[in-house]
Backbone as XML, in Angstrom:
<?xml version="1.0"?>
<chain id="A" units="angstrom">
  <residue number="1" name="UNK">
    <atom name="N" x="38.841" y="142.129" z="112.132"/>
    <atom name="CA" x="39.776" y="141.275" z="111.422"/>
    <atom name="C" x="40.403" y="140.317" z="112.432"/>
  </residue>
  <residue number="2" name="UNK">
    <atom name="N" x="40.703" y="139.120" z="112.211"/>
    <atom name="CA" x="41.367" y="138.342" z="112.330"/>
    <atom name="C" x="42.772" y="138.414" z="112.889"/>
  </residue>
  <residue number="3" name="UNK">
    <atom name="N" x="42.986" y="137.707" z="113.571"/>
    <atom name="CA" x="44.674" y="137.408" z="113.540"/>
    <atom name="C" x="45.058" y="135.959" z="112.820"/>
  </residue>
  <residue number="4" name="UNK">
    <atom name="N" x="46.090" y="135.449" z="112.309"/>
    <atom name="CA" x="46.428" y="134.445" z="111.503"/>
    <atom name="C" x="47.171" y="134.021" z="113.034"/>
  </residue>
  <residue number="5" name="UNK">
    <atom name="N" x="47.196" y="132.681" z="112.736"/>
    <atom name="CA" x="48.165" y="132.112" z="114.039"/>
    <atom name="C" x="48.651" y="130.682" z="112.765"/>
  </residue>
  <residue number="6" name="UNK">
    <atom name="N" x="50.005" y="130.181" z="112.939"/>
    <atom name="CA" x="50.833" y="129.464" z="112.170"/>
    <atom name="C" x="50.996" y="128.779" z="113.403"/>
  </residue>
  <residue number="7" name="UNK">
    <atom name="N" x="51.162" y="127.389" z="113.269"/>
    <atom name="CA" x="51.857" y="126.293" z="114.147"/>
    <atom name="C" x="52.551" y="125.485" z="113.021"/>
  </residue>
  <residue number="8" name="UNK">
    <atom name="N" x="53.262" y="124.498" z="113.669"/>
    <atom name="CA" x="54.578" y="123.788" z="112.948"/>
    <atom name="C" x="53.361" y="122.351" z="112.748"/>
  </residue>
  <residue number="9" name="UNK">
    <atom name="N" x="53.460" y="121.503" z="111.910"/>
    <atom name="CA" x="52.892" y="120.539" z="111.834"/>
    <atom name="C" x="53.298" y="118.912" z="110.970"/>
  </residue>
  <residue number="10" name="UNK">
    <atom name="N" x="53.061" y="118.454" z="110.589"/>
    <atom name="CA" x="53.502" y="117.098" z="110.069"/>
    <atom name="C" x="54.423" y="117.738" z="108.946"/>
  </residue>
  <residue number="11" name="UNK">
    <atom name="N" x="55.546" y="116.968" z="108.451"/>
    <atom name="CA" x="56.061" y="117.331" z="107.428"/>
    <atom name="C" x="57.678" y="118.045" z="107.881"/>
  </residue>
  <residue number="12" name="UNK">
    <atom name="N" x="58.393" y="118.509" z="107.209"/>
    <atom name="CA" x="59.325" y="119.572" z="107.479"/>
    <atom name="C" x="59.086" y="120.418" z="107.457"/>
  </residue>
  <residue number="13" name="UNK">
    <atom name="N" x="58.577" y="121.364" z="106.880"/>
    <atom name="CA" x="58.194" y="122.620" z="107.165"/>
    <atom name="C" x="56.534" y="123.401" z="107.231"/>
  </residue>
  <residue number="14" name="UNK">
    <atom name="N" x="55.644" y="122.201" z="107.126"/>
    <atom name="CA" x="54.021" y="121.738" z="107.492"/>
    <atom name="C" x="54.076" y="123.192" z="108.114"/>
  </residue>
  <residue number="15" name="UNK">
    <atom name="N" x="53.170" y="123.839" z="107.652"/>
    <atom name="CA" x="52.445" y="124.563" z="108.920"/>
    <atom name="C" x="50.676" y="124.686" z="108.637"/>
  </residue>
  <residue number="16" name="UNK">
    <atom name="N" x="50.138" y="124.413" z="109.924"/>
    <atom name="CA" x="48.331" y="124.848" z="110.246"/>
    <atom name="C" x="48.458" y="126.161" z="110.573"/>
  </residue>
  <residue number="17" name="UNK">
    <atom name="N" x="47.415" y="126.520" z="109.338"/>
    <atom name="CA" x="47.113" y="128.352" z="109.466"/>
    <atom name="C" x="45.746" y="128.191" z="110.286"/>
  </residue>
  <residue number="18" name="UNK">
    <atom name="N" x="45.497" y="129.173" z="111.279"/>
    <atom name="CA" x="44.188" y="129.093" z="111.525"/>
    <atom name="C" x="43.791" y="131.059" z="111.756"/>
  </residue>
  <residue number="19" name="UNK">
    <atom name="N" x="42.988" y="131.125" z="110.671"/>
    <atom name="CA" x="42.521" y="132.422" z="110.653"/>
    <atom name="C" x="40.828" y="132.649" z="110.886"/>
  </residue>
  <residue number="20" name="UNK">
    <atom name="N" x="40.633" y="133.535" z="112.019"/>
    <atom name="CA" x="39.251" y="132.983" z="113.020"/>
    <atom name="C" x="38.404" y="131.478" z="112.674"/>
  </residue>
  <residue number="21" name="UNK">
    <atom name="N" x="37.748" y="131.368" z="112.469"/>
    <atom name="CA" x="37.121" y="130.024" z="111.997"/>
    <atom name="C" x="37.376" y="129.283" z="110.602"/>
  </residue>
  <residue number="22" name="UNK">
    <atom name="N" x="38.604" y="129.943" z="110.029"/>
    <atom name="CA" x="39.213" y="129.387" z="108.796"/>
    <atom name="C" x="40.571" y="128.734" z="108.977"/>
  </residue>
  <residue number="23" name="UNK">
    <atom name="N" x="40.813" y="127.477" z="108.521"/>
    <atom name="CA" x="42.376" y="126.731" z="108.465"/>
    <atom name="C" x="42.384" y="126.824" z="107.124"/>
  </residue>
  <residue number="24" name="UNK">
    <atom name="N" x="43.639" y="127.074" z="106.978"/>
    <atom name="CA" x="44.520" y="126.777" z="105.785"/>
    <atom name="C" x="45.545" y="126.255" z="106.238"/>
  </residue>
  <residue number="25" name="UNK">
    <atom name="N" x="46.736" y="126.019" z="105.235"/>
    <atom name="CA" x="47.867" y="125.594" z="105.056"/>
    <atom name="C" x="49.137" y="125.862" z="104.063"/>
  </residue>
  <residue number="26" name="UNK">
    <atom name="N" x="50.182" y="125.953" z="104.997"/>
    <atom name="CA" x="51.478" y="126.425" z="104.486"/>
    <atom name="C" x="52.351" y="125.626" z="104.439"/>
  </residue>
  <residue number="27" name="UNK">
    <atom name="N" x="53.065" y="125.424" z="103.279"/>
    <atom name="CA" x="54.323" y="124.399" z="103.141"/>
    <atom name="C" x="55.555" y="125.088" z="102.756"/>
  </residue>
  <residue number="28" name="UNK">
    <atom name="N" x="56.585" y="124.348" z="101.746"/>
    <atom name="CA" x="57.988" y="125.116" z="101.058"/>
    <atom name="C" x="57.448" y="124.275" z="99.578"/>
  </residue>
  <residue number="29" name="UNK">
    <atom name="N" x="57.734" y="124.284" z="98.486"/>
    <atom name="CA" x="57.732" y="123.502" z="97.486"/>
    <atom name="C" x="59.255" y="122.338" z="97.613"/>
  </residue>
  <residue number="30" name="UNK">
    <atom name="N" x="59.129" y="121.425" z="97.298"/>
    <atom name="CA" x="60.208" y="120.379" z="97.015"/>
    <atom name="C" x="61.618" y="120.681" z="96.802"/>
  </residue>
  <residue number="31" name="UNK">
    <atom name="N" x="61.397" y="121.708" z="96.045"/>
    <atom name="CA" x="63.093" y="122.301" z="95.775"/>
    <atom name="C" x="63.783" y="122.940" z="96.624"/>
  </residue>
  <residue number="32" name="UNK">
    <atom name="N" x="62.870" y="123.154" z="98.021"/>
    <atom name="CA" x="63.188" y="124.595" z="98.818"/>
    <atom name="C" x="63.437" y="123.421" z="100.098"/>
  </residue>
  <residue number="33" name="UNK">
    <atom name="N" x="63.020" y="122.109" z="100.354"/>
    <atom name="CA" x="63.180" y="121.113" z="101.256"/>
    <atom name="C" x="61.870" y="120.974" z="101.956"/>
  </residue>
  <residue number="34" name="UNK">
    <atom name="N" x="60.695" y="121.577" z="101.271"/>
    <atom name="CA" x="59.318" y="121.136" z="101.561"/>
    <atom name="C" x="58.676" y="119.816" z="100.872"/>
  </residue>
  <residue number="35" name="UNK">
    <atom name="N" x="57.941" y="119.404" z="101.250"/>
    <atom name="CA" x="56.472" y="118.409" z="100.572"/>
    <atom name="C" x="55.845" y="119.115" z="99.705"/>
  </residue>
  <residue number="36" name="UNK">
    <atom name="N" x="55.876" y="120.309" z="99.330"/>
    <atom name="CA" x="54.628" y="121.296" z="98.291"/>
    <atom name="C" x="53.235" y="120.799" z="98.481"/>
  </residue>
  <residue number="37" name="UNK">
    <atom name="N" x="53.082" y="120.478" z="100.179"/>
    <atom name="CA" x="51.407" y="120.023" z="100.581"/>
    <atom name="C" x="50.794" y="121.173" z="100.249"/>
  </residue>
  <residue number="38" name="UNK">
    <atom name="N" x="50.637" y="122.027" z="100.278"/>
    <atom name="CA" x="50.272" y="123.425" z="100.333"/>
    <atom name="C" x="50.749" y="124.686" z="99.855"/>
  </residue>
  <residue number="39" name="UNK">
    <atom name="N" x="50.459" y="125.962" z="99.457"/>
    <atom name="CA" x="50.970" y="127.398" z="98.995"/>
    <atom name="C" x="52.429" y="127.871" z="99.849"/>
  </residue>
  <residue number="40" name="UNK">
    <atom name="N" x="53.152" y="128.172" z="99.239"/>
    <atom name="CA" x="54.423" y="128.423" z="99.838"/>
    <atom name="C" x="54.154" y="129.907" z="100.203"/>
  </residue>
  <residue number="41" name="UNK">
    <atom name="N" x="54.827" y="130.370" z="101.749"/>
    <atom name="CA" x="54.328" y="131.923" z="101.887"/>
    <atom name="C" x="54.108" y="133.151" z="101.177"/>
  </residue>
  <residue number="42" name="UNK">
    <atom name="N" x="55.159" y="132.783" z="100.307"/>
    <atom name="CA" x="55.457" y="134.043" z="99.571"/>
    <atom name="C" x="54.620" y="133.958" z="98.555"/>
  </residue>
  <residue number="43" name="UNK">
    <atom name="N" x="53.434" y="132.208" z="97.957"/>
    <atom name="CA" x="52.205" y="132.387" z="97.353"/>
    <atom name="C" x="51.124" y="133.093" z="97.572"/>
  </residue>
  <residue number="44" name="UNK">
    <atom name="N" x="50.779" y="132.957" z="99.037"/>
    <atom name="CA" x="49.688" y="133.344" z="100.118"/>
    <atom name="C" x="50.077" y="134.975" z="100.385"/>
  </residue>
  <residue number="45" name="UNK">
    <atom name="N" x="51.173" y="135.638" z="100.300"/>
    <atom name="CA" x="51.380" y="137.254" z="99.839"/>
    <atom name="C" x="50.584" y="137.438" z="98.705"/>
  </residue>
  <residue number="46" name="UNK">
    <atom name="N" x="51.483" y="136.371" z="97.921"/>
    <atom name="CA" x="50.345" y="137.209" z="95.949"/>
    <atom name="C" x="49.392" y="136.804" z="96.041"/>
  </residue>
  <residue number="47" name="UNK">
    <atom name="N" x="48.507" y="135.803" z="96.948"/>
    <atom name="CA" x="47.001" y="135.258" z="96.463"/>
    <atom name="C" x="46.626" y="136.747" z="97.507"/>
  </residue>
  <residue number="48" name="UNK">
    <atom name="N" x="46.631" y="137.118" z="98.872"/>
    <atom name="CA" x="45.965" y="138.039" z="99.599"/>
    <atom name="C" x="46.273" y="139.209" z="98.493"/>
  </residue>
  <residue number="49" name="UNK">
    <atom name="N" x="47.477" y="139.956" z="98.240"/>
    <atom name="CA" x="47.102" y="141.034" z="96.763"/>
    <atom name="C" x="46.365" y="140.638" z="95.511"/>
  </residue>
  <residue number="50" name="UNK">
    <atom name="N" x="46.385" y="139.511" z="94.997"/>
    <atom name="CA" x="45.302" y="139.496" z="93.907"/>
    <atom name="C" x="44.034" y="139.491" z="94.584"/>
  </residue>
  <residue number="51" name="UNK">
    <atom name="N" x="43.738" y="139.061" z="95.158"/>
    <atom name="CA" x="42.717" y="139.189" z="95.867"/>
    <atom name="C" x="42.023" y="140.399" z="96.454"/>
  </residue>
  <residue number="52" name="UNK">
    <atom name="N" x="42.873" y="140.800" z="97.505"/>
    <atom name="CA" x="42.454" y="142.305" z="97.862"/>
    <atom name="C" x="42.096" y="143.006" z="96.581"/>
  </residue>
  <residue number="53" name="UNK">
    <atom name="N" x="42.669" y="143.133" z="95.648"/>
    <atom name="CA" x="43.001" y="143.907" z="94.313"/>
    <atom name="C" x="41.812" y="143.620" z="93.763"/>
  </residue>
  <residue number="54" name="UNK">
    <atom name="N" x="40.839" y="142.351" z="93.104"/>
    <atom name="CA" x="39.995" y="142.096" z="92.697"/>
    <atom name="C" x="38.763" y="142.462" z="93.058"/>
  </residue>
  <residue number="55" name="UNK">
    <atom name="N" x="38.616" y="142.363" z="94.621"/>
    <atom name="CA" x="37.611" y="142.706" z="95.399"/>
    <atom name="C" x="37.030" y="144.509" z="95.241"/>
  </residue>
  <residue number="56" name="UNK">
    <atom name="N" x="38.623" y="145.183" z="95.558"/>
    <atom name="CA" x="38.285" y="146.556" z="95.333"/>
    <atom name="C" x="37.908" y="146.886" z="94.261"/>
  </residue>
  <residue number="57" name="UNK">
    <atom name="N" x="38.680" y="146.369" z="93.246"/>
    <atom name="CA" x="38.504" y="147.041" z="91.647"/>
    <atom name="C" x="36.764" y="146.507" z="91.584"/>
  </residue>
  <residue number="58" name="UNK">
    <atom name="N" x="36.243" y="145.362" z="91.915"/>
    <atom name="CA" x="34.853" y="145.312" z="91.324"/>
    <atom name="C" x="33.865" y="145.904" z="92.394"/>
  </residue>
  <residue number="59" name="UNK">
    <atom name="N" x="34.519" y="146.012" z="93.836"/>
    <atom name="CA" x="33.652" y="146.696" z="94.496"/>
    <atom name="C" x="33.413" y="148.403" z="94.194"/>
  </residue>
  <residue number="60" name="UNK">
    <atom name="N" x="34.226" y="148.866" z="93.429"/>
    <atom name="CA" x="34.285" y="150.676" z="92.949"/>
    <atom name="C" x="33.213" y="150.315" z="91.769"/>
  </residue>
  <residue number="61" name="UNK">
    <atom name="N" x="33.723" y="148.985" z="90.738"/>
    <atom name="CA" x="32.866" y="149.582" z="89.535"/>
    <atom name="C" x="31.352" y="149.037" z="89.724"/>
  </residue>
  <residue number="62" name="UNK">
    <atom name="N" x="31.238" y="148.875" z="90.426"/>
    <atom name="CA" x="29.332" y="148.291" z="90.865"/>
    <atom name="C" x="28.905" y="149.739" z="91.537"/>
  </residue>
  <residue number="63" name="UNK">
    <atom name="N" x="29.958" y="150.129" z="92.490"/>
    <atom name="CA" x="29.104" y="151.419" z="93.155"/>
    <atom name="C" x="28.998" y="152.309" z="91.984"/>
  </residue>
  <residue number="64" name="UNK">
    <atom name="N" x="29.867" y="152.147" z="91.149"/>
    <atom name="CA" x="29.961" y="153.169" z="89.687"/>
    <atom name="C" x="28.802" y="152.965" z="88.132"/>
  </residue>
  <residue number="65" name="UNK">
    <atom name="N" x="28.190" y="151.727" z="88.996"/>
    <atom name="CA" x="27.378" y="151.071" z="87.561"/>
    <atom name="C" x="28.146" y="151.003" z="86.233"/>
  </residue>
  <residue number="66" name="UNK">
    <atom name="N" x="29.430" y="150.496" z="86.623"/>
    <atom name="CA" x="30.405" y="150.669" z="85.206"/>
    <atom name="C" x="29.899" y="148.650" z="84.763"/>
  </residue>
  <residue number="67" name="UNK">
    <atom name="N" x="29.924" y="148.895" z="83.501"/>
    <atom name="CA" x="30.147" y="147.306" z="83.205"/>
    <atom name="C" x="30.979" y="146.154" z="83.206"/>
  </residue>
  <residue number="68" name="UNK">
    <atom name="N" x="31.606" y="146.021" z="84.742"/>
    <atom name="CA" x="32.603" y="145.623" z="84.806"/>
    <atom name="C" x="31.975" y="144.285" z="85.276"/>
  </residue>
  <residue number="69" name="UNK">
    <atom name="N" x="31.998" y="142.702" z="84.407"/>
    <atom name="CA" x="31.753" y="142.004" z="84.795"/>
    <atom name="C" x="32.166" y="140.983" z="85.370"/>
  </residue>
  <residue number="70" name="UNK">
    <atom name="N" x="33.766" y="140.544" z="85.570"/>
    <atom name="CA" x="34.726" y="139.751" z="86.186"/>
    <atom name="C" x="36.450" y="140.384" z="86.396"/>
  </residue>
  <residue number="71" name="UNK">
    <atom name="N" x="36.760" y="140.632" z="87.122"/>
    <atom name="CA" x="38.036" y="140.603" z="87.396"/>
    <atom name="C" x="39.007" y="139.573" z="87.384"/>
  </residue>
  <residue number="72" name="UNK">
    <atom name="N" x="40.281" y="139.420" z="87.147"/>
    <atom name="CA" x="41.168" y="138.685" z="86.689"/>
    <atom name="C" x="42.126" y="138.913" z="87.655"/>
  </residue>
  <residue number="73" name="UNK">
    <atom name="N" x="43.197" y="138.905" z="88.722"/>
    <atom name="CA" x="44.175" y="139.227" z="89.084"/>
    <atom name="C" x="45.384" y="138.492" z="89.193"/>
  </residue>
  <residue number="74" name="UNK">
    <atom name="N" x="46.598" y="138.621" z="88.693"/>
    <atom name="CA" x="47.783" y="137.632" z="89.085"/>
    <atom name="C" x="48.734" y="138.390" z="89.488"/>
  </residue>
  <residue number="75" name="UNK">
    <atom name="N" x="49.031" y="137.827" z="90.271"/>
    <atom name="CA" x="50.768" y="138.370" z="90.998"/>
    <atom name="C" x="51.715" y="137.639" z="91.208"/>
  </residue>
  <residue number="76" name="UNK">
    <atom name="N" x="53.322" y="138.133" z="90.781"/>
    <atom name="CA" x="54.098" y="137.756" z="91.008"/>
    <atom name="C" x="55.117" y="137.873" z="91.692"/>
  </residue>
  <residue number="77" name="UNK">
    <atom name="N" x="55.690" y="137.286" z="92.489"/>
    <atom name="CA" x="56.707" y="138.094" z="93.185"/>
    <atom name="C" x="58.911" y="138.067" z="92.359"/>
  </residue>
  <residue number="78" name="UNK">
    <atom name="N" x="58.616" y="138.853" z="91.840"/>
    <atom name="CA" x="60.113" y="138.788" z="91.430"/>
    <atom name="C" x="61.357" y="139.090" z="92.438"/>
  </residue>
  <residue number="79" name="UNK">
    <atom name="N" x="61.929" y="138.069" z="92.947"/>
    <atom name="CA" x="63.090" y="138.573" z="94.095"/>
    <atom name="C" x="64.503" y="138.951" z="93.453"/>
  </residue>
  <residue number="80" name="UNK">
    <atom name="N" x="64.893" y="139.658" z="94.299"/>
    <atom name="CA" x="66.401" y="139.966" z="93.267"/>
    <atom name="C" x="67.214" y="140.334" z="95.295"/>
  </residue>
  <residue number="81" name="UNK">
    <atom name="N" x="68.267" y="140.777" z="94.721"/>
    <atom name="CA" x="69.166" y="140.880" z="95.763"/>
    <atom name="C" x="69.277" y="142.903" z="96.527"/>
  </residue>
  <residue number="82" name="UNK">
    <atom name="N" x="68.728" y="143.450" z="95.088"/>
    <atom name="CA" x="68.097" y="144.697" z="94.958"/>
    <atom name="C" x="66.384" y="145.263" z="95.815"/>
  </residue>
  <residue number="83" name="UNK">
    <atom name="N" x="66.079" y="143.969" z="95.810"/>
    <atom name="CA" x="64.444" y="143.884" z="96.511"/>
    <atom name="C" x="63.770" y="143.762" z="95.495"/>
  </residue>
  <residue number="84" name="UNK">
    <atom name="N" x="62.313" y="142.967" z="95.872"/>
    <atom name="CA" x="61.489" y="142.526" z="95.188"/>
    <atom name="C" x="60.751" y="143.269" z="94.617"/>
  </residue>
  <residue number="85" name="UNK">
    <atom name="N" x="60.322" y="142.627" z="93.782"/>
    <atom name="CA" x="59.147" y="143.507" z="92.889"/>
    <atom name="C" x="57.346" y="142.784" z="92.615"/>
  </residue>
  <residue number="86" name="UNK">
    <atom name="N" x="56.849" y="142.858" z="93.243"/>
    <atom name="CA" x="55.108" y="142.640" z="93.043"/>
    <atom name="C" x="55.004" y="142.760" z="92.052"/>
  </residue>
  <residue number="87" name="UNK">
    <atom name="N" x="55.084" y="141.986" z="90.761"/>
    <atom name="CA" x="54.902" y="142.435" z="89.445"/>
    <atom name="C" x="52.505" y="141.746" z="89.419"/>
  </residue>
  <residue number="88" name="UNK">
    <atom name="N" x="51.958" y="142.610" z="89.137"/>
    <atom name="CA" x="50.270" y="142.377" z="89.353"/>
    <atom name="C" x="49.813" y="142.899" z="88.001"/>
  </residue>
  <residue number="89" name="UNK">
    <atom name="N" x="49.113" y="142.161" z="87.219"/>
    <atom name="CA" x="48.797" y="142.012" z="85.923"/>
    <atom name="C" x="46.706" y="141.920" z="86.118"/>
  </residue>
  <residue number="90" name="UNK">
    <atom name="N" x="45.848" y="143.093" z="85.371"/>
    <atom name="CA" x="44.732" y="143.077" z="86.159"/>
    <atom name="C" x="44.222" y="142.726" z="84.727"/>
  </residue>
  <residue number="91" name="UNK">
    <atom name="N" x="42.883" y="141.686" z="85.004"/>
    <atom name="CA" x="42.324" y="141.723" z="83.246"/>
    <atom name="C" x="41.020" y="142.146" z="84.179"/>
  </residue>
  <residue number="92" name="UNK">
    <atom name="N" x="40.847" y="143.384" z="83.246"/>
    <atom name="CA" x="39.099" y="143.839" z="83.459"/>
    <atom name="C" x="38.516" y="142.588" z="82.277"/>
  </residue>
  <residue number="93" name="UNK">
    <atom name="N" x="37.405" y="142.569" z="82.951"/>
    <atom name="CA" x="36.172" y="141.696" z="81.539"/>
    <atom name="C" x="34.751" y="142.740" z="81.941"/>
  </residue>
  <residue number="94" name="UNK">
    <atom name="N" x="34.657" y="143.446" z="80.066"/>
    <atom name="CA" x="33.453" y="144.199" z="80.134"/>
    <atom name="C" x="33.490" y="145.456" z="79.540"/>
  </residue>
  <residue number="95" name="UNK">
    <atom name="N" x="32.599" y="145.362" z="79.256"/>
    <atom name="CA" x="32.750" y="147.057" z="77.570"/>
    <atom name="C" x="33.178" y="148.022" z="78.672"/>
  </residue>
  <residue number="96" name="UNK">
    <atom name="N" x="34.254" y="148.384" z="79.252"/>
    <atom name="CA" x="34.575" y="149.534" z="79.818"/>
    <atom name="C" x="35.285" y="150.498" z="78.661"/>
  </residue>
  <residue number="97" name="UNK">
    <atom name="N" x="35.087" y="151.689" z="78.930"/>
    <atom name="CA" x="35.644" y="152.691" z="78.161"/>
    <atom name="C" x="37.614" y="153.094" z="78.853"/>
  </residue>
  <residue number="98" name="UNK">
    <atom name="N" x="38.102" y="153.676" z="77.787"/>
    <atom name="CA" x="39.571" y="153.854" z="78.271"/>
    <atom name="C" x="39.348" y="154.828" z="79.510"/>
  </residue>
  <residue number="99" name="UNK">
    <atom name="N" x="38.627" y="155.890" z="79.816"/>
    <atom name="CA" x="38.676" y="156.323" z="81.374"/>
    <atom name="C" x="38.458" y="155.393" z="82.692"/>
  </residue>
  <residue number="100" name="UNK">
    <atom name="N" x="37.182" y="154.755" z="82.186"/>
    <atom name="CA" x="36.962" y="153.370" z="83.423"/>
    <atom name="C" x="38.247" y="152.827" z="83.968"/>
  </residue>
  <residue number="101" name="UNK">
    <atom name="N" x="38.440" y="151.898" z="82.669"/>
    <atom name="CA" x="39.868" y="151.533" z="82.904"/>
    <atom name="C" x="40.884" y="152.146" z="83.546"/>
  </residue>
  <residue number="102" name="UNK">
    <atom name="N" x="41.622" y="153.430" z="83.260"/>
    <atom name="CA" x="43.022" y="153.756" z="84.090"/>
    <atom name="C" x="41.779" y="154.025" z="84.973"/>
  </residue>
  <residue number="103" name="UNK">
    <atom name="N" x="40.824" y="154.755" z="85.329"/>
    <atom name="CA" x="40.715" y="154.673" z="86.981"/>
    <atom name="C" x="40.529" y="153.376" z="87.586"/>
  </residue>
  <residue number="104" name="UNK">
    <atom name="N" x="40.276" y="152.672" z="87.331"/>
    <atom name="CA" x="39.955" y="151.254" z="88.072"/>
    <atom name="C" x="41.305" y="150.440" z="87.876"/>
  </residue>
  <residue number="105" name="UNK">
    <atom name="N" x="42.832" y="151.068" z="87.375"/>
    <atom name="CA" x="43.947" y="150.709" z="87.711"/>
    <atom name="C" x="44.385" y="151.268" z="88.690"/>
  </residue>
  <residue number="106" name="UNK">
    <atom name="N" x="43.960" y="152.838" z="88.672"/>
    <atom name="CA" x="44.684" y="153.979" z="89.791"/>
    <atom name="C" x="43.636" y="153.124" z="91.623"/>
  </residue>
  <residue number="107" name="UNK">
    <atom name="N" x="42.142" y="152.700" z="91.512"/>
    <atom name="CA" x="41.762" y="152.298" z="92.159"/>
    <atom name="C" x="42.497" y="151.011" z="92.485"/>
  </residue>
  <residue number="108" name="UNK">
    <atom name="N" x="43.034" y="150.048" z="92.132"/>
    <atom name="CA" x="43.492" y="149.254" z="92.698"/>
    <atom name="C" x="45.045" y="149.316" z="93.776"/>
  </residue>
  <residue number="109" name="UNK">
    <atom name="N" x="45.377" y="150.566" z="93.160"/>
    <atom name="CA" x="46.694" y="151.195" z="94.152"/>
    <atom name="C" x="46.003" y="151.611" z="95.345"/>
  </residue>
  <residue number="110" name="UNK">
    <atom name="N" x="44.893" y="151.338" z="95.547"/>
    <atom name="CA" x="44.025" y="151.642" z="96.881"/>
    <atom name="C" x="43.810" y="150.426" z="97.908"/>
  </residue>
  <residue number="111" name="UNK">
    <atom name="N" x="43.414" y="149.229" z="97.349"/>
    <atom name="CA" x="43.330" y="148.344" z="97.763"/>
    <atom name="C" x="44.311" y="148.089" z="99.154"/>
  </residue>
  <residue number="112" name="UNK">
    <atom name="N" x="43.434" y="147.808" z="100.405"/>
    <atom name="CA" x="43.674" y="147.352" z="101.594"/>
    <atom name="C" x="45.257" y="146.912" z="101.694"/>
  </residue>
  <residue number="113" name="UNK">
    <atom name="N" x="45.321" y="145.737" z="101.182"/>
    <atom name="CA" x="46.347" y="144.963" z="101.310"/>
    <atom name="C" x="47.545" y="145.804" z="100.061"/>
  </residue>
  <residue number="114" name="UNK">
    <atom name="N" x="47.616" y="146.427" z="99.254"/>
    <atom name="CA" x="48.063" y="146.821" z="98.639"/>
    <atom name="C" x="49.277" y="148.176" z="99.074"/>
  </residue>
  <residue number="115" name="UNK">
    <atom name="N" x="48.116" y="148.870" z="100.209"/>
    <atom name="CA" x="48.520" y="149.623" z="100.785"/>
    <atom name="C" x="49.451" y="149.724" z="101.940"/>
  </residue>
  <residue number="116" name="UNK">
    <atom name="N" x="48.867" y="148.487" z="102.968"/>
    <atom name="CA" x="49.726" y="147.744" z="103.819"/>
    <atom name="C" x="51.073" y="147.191" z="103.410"/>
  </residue>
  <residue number="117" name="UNK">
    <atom name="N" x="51.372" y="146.588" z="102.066"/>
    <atom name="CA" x="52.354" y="146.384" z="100.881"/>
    <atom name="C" x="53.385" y="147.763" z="101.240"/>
  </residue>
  <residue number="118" name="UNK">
    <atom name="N" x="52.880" y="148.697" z="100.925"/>
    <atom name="CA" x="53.435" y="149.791" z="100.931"/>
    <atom name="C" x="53.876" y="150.469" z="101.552"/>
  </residue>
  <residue number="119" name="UNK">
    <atom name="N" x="53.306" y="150.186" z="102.223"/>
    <atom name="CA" x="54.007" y="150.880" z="103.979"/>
    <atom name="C" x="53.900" y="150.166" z="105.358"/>
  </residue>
  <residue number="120" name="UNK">
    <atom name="N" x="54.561" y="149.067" z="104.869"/>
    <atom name="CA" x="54.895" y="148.499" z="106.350"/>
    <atom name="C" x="56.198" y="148.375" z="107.202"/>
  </residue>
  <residue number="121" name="UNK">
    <atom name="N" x="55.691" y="148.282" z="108.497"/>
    <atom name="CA" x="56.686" y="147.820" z="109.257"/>
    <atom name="C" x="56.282" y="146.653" z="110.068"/>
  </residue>
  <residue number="122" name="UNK">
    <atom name="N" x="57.153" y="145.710" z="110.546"/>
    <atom name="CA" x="56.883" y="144.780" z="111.323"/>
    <atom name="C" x="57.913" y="144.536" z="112.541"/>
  </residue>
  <residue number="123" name="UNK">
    <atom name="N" x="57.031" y="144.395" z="113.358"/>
    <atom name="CA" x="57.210" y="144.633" z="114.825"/>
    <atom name="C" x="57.447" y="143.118" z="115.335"/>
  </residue>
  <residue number="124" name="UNK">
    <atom name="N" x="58.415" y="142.571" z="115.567"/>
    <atom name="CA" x="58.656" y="141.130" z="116.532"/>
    <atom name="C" x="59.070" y="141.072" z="117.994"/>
  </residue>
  <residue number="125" name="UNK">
    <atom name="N" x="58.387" y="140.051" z="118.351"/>
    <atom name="CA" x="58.933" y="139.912" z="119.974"/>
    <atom name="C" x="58.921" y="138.551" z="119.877"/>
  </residue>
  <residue number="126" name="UNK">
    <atom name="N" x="59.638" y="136.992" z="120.976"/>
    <atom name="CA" x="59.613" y="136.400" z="121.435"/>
    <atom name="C" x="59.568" y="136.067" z="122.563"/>
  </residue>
  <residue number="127" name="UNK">
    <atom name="N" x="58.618" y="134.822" z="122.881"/>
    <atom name="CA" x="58.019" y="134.020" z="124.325"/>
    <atom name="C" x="58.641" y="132.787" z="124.472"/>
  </residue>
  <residue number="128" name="UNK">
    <atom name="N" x="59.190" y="132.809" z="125.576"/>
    <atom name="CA" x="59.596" y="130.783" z="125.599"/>
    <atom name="C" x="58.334" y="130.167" z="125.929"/>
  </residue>
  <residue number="129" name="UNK">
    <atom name="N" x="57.934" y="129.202" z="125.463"/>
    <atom name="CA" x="56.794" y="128.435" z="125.907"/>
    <atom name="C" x="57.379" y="127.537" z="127.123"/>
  </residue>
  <residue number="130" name="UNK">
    <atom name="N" x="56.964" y="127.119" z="127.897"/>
    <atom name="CA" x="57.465" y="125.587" z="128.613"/>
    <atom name="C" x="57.331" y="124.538" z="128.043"/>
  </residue>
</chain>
């Protein structure tokens, strides 16, 4: 895996993502004192969980030969002053039966990034550059 590296870039709050041979880009939306050039961070949280989430759920039901033919994932992040809530809404597409289903919900509480969600901590240090 990768490390993500963020630099500051054109704009007010512009940033170049560069994740191994992939760039993306991070902004604020307009209301927040960004340009909305790009996904605001806390988008790029819910796109990596829908994502992670999609990947697993269809990577279980192929090893399972279940008929699971597209995954759907959205996430939201609800903030409150209480702490947030990941609210993640999954549409299976495909004659699955009601067991398929709750397991391939209970499987997505598995998912990589889901899990990391769940139990993290984060560790900071700072460097002065010259």
């Amino acid at each position: 895996m990768h490390d993500a590296i963020s630099r500051t870039t054109d704009g007010k709050f512009r940033q170049a993502i560069e994740i191994g041979p992939h760039s993306i880009g991070s902004d604020e939306p307009k209301d927040a004192g960004g340009d909305d050039s790009a996904p605001a961070p806390h988008e790029l949280l819910e796109a990596a969980l829908a994502a992670c989430t999609s990947m697993t759920v269809k990577m279980y039901a192929e090893r399972k030969g279940w008929p699971l033919r597209s995954v759907e994932v959205r996430v939201h992040i609800d903030k409150s002053p209480e702490g947030n809530v990941l609210r993640r809404t999954i549409r299976l597409h495909g004659a699955l039966d009601e067991e398929q289903r709750v397991r391939l919900l209970d499987i997505a509480g598995k998912c990589p990034v889901h899990k990391t969600l769940a139990s993290n901590r984060i560790e900071s240090s700072a460097e002065v550059a010259p």
